[in-house]
C-alpha positions as CSV (number, residue, x, y, z in Angstrom):
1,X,6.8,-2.3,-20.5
2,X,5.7,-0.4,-17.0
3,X,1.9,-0.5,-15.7
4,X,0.7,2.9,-14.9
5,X,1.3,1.7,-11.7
6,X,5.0,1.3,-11.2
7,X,5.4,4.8,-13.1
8,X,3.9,6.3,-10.6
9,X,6.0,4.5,-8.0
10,X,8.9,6.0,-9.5
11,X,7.8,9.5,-10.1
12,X,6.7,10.3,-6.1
13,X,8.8,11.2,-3.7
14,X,9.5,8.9,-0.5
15,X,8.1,11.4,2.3
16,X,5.7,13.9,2.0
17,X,2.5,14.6,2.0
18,X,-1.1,14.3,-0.1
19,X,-4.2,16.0,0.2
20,X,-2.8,17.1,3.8
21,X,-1.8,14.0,5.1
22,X,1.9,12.7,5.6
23,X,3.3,9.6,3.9
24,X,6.8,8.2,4.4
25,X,7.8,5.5,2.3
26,X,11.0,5.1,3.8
27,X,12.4,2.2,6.1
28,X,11.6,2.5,9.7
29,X,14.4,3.1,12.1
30,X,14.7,3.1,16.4
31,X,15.2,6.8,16.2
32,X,12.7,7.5,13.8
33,X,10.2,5.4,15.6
34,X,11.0,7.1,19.0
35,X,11.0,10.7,17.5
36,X,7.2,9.7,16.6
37,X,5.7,7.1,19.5
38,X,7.2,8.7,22.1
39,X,8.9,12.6,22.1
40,X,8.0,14.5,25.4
41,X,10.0,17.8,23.7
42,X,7.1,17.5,20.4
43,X,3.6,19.7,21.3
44,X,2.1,17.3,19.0
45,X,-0.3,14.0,19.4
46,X,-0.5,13.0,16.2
47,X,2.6,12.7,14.0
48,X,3.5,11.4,11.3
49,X,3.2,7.4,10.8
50,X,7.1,6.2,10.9
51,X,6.0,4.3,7.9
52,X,3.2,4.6,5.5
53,X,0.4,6.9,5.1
54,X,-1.4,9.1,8.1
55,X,-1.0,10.0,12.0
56,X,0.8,8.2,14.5
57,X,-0.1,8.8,18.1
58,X,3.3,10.4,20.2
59,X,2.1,8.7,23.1
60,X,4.5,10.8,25.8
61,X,1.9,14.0,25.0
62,X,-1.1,11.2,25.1
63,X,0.0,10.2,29.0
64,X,1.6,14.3,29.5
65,X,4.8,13.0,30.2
66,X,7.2,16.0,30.0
């Protein structure tokens, strides 16, 4: 028998996001990783976390590195 716990494990969805902020339950990669610490050609700071839940920082905006 499953808790409520692993049900819900299940059921939601590897990337996405909740009550506005981004999850991605996915296995970090190099590119992925790059894409989101450091990406001159993205306008934004924070990005999504490469894995988990919230912001990362893309620190090539941080330090204006275009």
């Amino acid at each position: 028998m499953r808790s409520k716990t692993a049900n819900y494990v299940l059921l939601m969805k590897r990337i996405g996001k909740f009550l506005g902020v981004p999850y991605d339950w996915r296995r970090p990669t190099v590119a992925r990783t790059e894409a989101r610490w450091w990406n001159p050609d993205d306008p934004r700071l924070f990005t999504p976390k490469v894995s988990g839940w919230g912001y990362a920082i893309n620190f090539a905006r941080l330090l204006r590195r275009h």
